[in-house]
N, C-alpha and C positions, 0 to 999 in steps of 0.2 A: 575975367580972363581964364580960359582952360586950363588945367592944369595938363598938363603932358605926361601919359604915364607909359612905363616901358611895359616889353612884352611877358614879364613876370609879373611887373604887377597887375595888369590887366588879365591874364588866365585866372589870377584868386581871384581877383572882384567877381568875375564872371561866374566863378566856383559857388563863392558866398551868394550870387545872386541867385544863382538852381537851388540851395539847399532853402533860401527862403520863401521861396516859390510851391516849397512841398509842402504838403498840408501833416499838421505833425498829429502822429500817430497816438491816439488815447490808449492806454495800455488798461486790461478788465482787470478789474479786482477779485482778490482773492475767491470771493462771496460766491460771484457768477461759477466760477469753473465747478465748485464743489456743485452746486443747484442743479447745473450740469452733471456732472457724474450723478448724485441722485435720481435727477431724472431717467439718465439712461440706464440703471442699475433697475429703477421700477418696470420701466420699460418690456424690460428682460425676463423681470419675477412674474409681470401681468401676460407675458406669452406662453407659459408654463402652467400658472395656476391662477387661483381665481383672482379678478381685479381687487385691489383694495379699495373699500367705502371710506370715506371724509377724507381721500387728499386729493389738493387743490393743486393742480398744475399753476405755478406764478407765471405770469407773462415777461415772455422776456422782452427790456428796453432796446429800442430800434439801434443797431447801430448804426452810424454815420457811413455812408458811401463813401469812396477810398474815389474822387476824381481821377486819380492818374495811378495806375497799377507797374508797376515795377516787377515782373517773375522773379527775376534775376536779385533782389535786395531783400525782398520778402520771404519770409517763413509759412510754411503753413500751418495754421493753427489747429488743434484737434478739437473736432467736436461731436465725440462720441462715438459711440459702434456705430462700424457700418453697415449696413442693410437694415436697421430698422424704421427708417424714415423712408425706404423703397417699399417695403409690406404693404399692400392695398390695406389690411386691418389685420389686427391683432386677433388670432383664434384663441378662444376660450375653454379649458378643456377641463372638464368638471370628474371629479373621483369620486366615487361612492362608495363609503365602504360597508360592506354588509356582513357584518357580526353573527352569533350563532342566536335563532332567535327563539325567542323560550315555548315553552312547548304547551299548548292548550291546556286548560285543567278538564278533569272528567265530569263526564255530567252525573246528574242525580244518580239515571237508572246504571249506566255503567257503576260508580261508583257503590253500588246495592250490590248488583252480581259480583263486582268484585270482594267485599266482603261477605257475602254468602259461601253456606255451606254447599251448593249445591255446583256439581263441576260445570263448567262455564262450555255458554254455546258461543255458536260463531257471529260476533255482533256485528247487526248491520251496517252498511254503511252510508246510508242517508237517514239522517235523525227525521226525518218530518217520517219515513215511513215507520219507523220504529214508534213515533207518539202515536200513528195514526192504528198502528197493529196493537197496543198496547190495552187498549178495551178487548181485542178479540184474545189476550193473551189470557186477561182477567177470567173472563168468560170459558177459558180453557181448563183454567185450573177449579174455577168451580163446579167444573162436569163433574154429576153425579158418579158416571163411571168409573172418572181415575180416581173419586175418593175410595171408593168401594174397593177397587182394583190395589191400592195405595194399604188400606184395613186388611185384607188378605194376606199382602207379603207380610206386615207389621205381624198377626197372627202366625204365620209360617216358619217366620223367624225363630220367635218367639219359640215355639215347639221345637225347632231345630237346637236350639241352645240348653230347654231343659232335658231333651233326650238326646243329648249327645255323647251321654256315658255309656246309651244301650246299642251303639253301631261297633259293626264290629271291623276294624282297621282293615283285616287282610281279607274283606270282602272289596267287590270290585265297585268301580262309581257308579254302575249300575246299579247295584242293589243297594246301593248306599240312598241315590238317590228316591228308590221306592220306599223307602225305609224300614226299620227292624222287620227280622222276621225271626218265625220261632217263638221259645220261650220271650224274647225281647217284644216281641209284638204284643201279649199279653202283658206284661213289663208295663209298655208305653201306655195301654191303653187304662191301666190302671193311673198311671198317673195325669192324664186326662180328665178321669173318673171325680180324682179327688183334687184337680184344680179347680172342677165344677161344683165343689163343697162337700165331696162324699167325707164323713168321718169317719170310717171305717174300708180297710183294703180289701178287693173283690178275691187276694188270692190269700186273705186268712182262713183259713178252715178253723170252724168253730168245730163241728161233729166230725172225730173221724176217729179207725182204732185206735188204741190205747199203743198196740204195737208200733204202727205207723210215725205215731207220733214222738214214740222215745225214739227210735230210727232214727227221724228230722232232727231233734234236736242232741244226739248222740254224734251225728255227720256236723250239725252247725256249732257244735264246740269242739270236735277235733282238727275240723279247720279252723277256728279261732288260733289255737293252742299251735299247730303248725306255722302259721302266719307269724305269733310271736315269738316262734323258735329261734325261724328264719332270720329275724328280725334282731334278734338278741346278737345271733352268730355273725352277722354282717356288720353290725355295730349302731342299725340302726334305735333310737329310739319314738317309744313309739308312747299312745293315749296311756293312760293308766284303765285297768281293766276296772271296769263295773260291778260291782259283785251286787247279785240280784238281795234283795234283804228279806224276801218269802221261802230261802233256803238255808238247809246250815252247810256248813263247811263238807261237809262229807256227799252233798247234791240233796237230799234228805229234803221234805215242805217242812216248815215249821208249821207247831200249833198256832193255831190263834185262839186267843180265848177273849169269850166276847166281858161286853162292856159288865161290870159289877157283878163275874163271876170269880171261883174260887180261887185264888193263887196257886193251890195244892188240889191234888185229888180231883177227882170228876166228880159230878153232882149228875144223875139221873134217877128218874124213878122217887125224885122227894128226898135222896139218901146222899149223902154226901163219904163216897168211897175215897179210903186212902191205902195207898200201896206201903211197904215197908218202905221203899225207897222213900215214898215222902213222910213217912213215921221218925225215919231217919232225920232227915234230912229238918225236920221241926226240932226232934227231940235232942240231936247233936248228938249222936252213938255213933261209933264209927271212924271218929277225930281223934287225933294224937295232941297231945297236949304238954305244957311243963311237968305237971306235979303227976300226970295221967300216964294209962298204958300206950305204949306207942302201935299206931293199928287197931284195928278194928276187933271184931269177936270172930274168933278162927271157927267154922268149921268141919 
């Protein structure tokens, strides 16, 4: 027998019968949404900089077709940024970075001219021609002529450094260049003379007057003595003088008396002469004494 139902209660049956009719909705778990954002976070990083090696995109599980769509009851669900699942592909954009990069080291022969004395030329700059010129360089320096050429200035030099006390300042570079002249040319050439081994100086005069020669050395001790004057008055000090020991105090030659002769008296003619003074001078007359007269015999 039907039951007979009113118009309320047939609107719920009716109710209850749509909502069992609907297919019930499986709700994702936590897990998915994050994997999700993950994924679309890499997404992001891999269209900027370089893809990451060993990760595995997980597949995601099918969902279930939704038979009858409702706009109006449904939410829409978020899945992820948008546009990058419209990007035909992901451009890859690569950075390089380039650092300051360290500097060649010098080769052999560089390294040689640079520590040589010699002032540095202008180095080439293709090394194959520089090995290849480097036999003809050899071959340069052992020209006969620049050694020779090389021994001249060496000699030149030389002469210029030992006669360079005999130029005279306030001549001009001209004549400096020619070098001494005058008494100084005679000067140089002497000492030339005796780099070449002379023992003896070309401007000693062995023979000449007697007058001549006190003269010279009457002039070569008053300038001595003026020189230490000057010298004393200025404050300067100076060598200690010489004193010649073939002279006595008063300029005077001493005697010499040769080897195993008399101490007293001359000896000539076989006869051995004594003066008073050396009569004296044995016999001690003449001395003042204690107990003695004082002074000599007057007179």
């Amino acid at each position: 027998m039907a039951i007979a139902l009113g118009k309320r209660k047939r609107a719920e049956a009716r109710t209850a019968a749509a909502v069992s009719k609907r297919p019930v909705k499986q709700e994702k778990p936590e897990e998915s949404d994050s994997e999700d954002m993950r994924d679309a976070f890499r997404r992001a990083f891999e269209a900027k900089f370089k893809p990451l090696d060993g990760v595995t995109k997980k597949e995601k599980a099918p969902e279930p077709e939704d038979e009858e769509k409702d706009g109006s009851e449904e939410d829409d669900e978020w899945e992820g940024i948008s546009g990058d699942d419209e990007e035909p592909g992901n451009t890859v954009e690569v950075v390089e970075i380039t650092g300051p990069t360290r500097s060649e080291r010098m080769s052999k022969a560089e390294l040689k001219a640079f520590m040589s004395s010699k002032p540095p030329t202008q180095p080439s700059k293709n090394p194959t021609t520089s090995s290849k010129n480097k036999k003809g360089d050899d071959d340069k320096d052992d020209d006969p002529d620049t050694d020779a050429m090389n021994l001249k200035n060496d000699l030149a030099l030389q002469r210029l450094l030992k006669e360079s006390h005999l130029l005279d300042a306030s001549a001009p570079s001209a004549d400096l260049l020619a070098g001494p002249t005058g008494k100084n040319r005679h000067k140089a050439t002497d000492l030339r003379i005796q780099s070449l081994g002379s023992k003896a100086s070309i401007l000693a005069q062995e023979k000449m007057p007697m007058s001549h020669r006190k003269g010279m050395k009457a002039k070569a001790s008053a300038k001595e003595a003026t020189r230490r004057r000057e010298a004393r008055e200025n404050g300067i000090i100076l060598e200690k003088a010489r004193k010649d020991p073939a002279t006595n105090d008063d300029g005077s030659k001493k005697r010499e008396r040769g080897v195993g002769g008399p101490g007293v008296g001359r000896f000539s003619g076989g006869m051995l002469r004594l003066s008073k003074k050396d009569v004296a001078s044995i016999t001690g007359e003449g001395r003042g004494g204690f107990g003695g007269k004082r002074g000599g015999k007057r007179r």
